[in-house]
MARBA-3410 file (N, C-alpha, C, O; in Angstrom, 1 decimal):
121
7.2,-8.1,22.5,6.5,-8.2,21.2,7.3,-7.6,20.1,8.0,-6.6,20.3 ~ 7.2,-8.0,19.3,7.8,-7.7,17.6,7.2,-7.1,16.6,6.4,-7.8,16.0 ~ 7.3,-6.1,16.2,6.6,-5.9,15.0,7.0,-5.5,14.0,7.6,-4.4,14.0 ~ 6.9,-6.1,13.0,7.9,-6.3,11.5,6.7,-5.2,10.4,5.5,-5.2,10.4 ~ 7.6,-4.5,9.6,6.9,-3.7,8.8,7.4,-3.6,7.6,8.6,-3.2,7.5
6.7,-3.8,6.4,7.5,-4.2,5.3,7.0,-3.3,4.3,5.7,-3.3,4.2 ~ 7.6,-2.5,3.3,7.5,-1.8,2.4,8.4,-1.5,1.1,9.4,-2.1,1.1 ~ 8.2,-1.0,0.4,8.9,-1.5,-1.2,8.2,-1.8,-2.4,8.6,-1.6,-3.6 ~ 7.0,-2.3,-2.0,6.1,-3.5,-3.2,6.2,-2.3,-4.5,6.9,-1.3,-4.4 ~ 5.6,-2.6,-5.2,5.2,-2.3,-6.2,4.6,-2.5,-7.7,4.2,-3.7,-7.6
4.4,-2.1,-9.1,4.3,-2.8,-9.8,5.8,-2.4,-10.7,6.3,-1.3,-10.5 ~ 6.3,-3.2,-11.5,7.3,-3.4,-12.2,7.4,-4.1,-13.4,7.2,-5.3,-13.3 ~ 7.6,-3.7,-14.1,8.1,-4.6,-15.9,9.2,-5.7,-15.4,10.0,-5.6,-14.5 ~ 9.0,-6.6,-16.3,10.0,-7.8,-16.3,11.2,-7.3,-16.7,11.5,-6.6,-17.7 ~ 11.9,-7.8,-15.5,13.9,-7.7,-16.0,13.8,-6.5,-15.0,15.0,-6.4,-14.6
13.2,-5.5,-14.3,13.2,-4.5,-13.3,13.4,-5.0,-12.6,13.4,-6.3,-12.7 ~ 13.8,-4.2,-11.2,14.4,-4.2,-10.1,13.5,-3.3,-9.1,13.1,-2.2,-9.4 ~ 13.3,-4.0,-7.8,12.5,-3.6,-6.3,13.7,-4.2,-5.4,14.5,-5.1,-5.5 ~ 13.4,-3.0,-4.2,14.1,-2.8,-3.3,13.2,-3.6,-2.1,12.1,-3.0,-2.4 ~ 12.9,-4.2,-1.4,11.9,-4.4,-0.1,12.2,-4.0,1.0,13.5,-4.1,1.0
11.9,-3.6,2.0,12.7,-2.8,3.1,11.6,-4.1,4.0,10.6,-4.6,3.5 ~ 12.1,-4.2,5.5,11.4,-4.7,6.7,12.2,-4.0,7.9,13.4,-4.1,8.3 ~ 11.1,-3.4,8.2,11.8,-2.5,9.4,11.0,-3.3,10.8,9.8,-3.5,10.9 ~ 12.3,-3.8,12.0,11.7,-4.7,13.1,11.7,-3.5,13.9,12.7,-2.7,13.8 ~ 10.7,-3.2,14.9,10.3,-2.8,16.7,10.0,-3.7,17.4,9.4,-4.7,17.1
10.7,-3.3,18.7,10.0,-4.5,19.5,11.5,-4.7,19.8,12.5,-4.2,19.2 ~ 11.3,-5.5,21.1,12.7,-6.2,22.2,12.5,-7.6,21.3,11.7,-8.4,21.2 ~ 14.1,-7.4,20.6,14.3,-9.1,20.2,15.6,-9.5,21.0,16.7,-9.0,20.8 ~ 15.2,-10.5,22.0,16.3,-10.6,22.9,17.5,-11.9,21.9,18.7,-12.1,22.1 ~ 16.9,-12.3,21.1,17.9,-13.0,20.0,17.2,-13.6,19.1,16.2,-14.2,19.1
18.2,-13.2,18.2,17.5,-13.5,16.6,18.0,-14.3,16.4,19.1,-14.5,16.7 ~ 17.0,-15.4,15.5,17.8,-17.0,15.0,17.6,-16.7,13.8,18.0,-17.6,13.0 ~ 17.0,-15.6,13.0,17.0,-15.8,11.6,15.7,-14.5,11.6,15.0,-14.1,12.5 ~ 15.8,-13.9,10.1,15.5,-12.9,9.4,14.9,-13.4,7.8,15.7,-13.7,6.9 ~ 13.8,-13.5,7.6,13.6,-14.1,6.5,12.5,-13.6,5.5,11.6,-12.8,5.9
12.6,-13.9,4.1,11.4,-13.1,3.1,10.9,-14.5,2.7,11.6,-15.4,2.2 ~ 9.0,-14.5,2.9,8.4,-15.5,2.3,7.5,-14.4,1.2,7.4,-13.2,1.2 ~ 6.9,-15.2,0.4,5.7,-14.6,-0.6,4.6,-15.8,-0.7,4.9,-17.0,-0.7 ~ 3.3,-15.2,-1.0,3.0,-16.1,-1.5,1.9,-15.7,-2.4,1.2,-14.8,-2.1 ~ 1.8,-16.4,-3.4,1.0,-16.6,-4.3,-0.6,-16.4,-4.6,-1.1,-17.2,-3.9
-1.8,-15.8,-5.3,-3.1,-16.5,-5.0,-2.9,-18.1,-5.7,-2.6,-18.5,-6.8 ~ -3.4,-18.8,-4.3,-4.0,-19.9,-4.7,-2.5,-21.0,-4.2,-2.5,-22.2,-4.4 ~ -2.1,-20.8,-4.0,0.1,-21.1,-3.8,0.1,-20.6,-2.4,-0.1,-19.5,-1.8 ~ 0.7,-22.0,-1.9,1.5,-22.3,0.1,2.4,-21.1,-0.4,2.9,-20.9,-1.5 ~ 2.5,-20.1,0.8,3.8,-19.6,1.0,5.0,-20.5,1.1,5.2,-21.5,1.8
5.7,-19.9,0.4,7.4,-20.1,0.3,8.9,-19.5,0.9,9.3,-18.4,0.5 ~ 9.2,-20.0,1.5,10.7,-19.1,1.4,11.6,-18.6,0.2,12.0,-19.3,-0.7 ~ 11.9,-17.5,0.3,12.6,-17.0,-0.4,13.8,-16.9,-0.6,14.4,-17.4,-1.5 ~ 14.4,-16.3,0.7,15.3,-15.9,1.5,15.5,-15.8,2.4,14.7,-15.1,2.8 ~ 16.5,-16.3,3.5,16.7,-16.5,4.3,18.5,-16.0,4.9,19.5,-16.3,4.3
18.4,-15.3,6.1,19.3,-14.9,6.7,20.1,-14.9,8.2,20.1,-13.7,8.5 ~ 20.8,-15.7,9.2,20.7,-16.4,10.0,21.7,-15.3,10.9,22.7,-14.7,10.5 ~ 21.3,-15.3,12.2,22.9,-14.9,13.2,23.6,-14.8,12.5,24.0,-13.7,12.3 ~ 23.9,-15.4,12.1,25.8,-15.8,11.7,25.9,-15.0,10.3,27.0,-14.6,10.0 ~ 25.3,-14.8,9.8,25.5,-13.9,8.2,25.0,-14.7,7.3,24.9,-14.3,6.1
24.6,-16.2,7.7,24.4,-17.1,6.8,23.4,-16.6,5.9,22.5,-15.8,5.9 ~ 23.8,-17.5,5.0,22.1,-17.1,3.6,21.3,-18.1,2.7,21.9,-18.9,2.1 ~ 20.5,-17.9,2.7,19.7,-19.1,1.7,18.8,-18.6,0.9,18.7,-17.4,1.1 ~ 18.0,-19.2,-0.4,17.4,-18.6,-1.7,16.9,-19.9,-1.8,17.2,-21.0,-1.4 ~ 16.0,-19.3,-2.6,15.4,-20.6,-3.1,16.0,-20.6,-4.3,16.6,-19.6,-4.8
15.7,-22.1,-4.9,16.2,-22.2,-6.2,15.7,-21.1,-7.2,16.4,-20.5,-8.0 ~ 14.6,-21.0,-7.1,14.0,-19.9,-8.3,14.5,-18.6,-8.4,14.4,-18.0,-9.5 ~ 15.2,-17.9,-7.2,15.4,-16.9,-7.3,17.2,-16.4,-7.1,17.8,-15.3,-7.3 ~ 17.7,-18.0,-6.7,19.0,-17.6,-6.6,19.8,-16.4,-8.0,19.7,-16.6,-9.2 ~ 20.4,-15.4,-7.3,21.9,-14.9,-8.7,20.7,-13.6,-9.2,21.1,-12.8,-10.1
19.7,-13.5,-8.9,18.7,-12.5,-8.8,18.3,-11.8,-7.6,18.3,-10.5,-7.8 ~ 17.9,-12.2,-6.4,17.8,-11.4,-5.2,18.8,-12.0,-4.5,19.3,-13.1,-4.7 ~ 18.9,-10.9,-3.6,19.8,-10.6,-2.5,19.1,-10.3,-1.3,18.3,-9.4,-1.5 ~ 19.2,-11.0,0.3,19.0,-10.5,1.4,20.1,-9.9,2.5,21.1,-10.6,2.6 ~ 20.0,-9.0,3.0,20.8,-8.2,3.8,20.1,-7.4,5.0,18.9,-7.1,5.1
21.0,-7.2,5.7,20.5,-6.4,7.3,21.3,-5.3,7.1,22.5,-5.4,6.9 ~ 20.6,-3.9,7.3,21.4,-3.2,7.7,22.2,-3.0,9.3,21.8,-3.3,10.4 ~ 23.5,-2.5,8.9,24.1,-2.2,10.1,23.8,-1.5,11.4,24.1,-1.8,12.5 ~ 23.0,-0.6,10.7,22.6,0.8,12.0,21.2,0.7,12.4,20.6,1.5,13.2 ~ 20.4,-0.4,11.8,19.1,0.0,11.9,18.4,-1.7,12.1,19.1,-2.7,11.8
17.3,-1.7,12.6,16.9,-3.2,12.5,15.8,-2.7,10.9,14.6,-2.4,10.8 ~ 16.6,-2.9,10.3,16.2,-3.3,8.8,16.5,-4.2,8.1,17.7,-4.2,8.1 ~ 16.0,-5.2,7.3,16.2,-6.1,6.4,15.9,-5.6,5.1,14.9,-4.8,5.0 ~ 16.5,-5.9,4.2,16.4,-5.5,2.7,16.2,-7.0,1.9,16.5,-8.0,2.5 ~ 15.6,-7.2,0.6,15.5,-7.8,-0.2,16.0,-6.8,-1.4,15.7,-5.6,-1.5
16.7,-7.4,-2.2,16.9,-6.4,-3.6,16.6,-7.6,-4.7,17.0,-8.8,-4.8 ~ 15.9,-7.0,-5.3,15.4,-8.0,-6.3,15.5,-7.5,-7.9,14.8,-6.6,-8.5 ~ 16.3,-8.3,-8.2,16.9,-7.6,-9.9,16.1,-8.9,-10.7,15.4,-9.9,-10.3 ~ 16.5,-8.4,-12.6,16.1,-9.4,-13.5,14.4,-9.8,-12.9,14.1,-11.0,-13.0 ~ 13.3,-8.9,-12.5,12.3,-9.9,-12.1,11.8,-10.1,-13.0,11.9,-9.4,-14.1
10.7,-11.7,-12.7,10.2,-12.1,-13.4,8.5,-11.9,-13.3,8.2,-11.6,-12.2 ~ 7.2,-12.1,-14.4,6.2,-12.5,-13.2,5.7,-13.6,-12.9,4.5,-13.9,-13.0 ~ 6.7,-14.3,-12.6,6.4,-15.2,-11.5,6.9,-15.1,-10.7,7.1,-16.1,-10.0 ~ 7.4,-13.5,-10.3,7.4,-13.3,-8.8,7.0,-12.7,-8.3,7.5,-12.0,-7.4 ~ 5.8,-12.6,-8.7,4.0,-12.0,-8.5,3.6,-12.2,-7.4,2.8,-13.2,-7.5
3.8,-11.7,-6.3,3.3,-12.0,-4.9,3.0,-11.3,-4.2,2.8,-10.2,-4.6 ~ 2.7,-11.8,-3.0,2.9,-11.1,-1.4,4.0,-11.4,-0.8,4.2,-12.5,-0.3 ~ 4.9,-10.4,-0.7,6.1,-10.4,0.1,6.0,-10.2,1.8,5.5,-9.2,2.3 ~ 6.5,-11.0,2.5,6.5,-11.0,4.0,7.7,-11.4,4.3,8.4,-12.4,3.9 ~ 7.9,-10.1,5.4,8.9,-10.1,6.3,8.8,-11.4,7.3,7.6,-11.6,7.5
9.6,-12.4,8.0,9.5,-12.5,9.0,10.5,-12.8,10.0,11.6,-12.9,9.5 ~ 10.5,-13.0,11.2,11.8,-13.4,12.1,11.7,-14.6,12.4,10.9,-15.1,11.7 ~ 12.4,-15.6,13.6,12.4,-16.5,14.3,13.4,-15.6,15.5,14.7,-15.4,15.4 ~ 12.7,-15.3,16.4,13.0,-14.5,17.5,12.3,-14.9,18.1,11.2,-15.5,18.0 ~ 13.5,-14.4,19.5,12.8,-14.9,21.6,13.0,-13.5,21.8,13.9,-12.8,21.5
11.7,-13.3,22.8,11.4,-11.8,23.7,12.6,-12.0,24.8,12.9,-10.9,25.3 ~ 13.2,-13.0,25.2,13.7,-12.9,26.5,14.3,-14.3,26.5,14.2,-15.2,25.7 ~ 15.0,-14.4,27.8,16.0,-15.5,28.1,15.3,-16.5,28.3,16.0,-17.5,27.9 ~ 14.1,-16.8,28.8,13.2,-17.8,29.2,12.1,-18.1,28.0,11.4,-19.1,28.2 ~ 11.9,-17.3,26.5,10.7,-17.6,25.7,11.8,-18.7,25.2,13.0,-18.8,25.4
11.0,-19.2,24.4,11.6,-20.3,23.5,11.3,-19.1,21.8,10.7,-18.1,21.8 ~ 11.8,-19.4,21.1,11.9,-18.5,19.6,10.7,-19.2,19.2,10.3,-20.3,19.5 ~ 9.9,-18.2,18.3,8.8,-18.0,17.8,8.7,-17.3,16.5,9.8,-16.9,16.1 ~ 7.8,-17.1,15.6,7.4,-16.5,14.5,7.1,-15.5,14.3,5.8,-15.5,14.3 ~ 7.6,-14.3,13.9,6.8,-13.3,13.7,6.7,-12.8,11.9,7.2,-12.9,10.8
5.6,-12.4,12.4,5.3,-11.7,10.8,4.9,-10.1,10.3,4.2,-9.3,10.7 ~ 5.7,-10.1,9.2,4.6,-8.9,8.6,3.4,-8.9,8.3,2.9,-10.0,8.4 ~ 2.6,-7.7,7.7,1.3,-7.5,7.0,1.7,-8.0,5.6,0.7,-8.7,5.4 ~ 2.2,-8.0,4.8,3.0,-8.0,3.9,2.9,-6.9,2.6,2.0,-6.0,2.6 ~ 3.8,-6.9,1.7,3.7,-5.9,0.7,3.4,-6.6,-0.6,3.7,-7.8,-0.6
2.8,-5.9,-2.0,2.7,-6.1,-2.9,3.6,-6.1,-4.2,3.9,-5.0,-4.7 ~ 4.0,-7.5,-4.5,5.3,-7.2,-5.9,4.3,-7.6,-7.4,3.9,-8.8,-7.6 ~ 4.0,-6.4,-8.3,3.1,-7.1,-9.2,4.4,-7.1,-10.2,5.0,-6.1,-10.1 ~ 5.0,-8.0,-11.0,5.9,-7.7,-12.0,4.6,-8.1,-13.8,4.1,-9.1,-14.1 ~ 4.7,-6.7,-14.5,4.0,-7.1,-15.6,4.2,-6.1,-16.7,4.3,-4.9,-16.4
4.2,-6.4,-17.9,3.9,-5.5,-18.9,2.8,-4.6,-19.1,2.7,-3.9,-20.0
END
């Protein structure tokens, strides 16, 4: 089992900057990806960010050249760094993976509880 824990939220003025941390426990026998969804009231969750094995990276359009995702080295932590915000990036932030417990699971979903980003004057 996995359990993803995500912290950072907060409230913030437009053009400020949040850090988001997701810290993973749990046996991840292989990670296919590391990723930040949010979502909205009333608004499908979206991807944000996305981060793969391989180093790879993805953004959505809205937020590319403004956030950044990263793993730390020493730790199963994921970071989001989020500069220039806007509020319309007024959300619920969630951690999640696409991870297998073992050689025989097939990869699966996991999630955080998520954290709170209010960005406002």
């Amino acid at each position: 089992q996995v359990q993803l824990v995500e912290s950072g939220g907060g409230l913030v003025q437009p053009g400020g900057s949040l850090r988001l941390s997701c810290a993973a426990s749990g046996t991840i026998f292989r990670m296919y990806s590391m990723n930040w969804y949010r979502q909205a009231p009333g608004k499908q969750r979206e991807l944000v960010a996305g981060i793969g094995r391989n180093g790879n990276t993805n953004y959505a359009d809205s937020v590319k050249g403004r956030f950044t995702i990263s793993r730390a080295n020493a730790e199963n932590t994921m970071y989001l760094q989020m500069n220039s915000l806007k509020p319309e990036d007024t959300a619920v932030y969630y951690c999640n993976t696409v991870s297998s417990g073992s050689a025989w699971d097939s990869p699966r979903n996991y999630w955080g509880l998520g954290t709170q980003v209010t960005v406002s004057s």
